[in-house]
Backbone as numpy.savetxt, mean C-alpha at the origin, in Angstrom:
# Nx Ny Nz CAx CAy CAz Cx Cy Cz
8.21 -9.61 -7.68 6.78 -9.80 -7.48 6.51 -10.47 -6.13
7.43 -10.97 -5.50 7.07 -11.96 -4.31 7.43 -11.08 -3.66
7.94 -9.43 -3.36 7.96 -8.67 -2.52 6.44 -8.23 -2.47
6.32 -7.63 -3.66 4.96 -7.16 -3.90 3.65 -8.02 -2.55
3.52 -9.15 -2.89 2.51 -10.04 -2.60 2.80 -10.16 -0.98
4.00 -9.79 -0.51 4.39 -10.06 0.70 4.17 -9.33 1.44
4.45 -8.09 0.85 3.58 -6.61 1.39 2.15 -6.33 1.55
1.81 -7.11 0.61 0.07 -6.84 0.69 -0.52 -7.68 1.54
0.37 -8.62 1.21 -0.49 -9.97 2.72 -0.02 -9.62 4.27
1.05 -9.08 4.32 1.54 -8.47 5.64 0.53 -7.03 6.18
0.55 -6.15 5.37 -0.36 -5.46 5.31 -1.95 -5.56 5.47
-2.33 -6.48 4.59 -3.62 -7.07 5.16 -3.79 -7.51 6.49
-3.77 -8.32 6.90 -3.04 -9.12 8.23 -3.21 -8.07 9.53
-2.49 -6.88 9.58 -1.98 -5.83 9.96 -3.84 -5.26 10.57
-4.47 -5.04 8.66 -5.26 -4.19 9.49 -6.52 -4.74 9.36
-6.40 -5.88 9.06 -7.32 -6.83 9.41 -8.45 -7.29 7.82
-7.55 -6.95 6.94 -8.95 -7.08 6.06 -8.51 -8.17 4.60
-9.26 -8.41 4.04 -8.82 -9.26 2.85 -7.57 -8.73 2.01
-6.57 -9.45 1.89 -5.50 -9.31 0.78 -6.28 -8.76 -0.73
-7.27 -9.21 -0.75 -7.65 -8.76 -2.40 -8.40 -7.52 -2.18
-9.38 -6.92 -1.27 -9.35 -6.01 -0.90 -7.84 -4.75 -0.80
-7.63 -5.64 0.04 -6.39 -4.30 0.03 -5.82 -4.27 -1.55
-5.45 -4.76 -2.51 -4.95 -4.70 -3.33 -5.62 -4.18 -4.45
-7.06 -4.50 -4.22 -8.01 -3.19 -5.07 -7.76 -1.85 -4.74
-7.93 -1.29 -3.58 -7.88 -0.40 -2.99 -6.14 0.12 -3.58
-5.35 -0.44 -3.45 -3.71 0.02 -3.90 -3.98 -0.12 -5.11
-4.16 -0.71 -5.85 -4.55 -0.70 -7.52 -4.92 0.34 -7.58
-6.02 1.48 -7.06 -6.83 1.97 -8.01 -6.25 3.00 -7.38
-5.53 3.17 -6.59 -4.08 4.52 -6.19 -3.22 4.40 -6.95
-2.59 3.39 -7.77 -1.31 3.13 -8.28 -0.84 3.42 -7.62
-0.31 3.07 -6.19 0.55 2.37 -5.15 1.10 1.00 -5.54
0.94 0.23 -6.34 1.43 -1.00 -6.48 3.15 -0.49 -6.71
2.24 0.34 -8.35 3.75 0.48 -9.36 4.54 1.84 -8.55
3.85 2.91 -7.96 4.33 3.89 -7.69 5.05 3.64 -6.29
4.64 3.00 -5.44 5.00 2.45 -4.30 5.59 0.73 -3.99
5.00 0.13 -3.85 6.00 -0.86 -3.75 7.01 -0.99 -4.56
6.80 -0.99 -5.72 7.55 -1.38 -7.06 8.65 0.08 -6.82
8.38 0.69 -6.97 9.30 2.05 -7.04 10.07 2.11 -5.44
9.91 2.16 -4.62 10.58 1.98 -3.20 11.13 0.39 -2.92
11.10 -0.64 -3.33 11.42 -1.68 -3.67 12.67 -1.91 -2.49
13.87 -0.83 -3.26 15.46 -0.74 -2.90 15.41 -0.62 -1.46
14.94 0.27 -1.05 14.56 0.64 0.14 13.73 -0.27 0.88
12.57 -0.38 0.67 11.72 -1.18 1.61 12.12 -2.92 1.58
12.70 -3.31 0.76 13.10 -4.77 0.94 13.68 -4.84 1.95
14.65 -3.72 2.72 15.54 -3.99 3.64 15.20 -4.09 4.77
13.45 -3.74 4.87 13.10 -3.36 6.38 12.33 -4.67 6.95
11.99 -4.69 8.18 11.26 -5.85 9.00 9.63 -5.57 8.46
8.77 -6.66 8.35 7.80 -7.14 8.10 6.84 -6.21 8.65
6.64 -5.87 9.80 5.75 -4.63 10.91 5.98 -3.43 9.77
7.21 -2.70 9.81 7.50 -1.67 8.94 7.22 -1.63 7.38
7.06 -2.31 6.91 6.93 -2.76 5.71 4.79 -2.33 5.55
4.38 -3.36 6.36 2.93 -3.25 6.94 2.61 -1.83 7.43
3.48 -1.30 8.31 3.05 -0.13 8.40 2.88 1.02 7.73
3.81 1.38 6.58 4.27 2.18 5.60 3.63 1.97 4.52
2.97 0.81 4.10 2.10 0.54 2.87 0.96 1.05 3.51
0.13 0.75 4.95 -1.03 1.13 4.96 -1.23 2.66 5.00
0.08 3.40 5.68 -0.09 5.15 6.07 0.17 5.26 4.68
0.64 4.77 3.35 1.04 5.44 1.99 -0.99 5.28 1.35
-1.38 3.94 1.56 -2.47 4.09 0.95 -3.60 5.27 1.93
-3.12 5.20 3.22 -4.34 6.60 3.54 -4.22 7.61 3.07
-2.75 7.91 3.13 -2.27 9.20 2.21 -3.09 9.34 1.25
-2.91 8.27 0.45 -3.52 8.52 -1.20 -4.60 8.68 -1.37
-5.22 7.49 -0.53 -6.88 7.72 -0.51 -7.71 9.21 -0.46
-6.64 9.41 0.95 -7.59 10.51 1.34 -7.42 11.91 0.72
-5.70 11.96 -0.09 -5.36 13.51 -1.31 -6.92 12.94 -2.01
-6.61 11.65 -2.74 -7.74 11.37 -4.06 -9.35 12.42 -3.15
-9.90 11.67 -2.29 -11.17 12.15 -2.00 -11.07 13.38 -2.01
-10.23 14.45 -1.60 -9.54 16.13 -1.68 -9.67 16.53 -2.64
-9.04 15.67 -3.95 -9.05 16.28 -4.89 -10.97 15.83 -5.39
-11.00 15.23 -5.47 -12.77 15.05 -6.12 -13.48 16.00 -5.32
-13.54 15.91 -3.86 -14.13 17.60 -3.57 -13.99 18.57 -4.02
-13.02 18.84 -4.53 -12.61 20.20 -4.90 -13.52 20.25 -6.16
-13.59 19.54 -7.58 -14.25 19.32 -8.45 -15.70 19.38 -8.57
């Protein structure tokens, strides 16, 4: 869990916006469990920048399939 929180505050930080913000926003992707939690093995090993960087391009990813898919609907 203290990876978790480390990522989101690094990440925040990064792109400038509230930690609890960002973590709504990854909540409601399930990026928490699907991404941090699940890449874990992997991303523990990397530097702090990379870590920040890869959480924010995973949540645009998601964001922006999600809005794709509700257009389509």
């Amino acid at each position: 869990m203290e990876f978790v929180v480390f990522a989101l505050e690094s990440a925040a930080k990064k792109a400038q916006i509230p930690t609890e913000e960002l973590y709504k926003r990854m909540e409601k992707q399930g990026l928490i469990e699907k991404f941090l939690f699940e890449c874990y093995d992997t991303l523990h090993t990397q530097g702090r920048e990379y870590i920040a960087d890869v959480t924010l391009e995973a949540l645009h990813n998601w964001e922006e399939a999600a809005q794709e898919k509700e257009e389509k609907l």
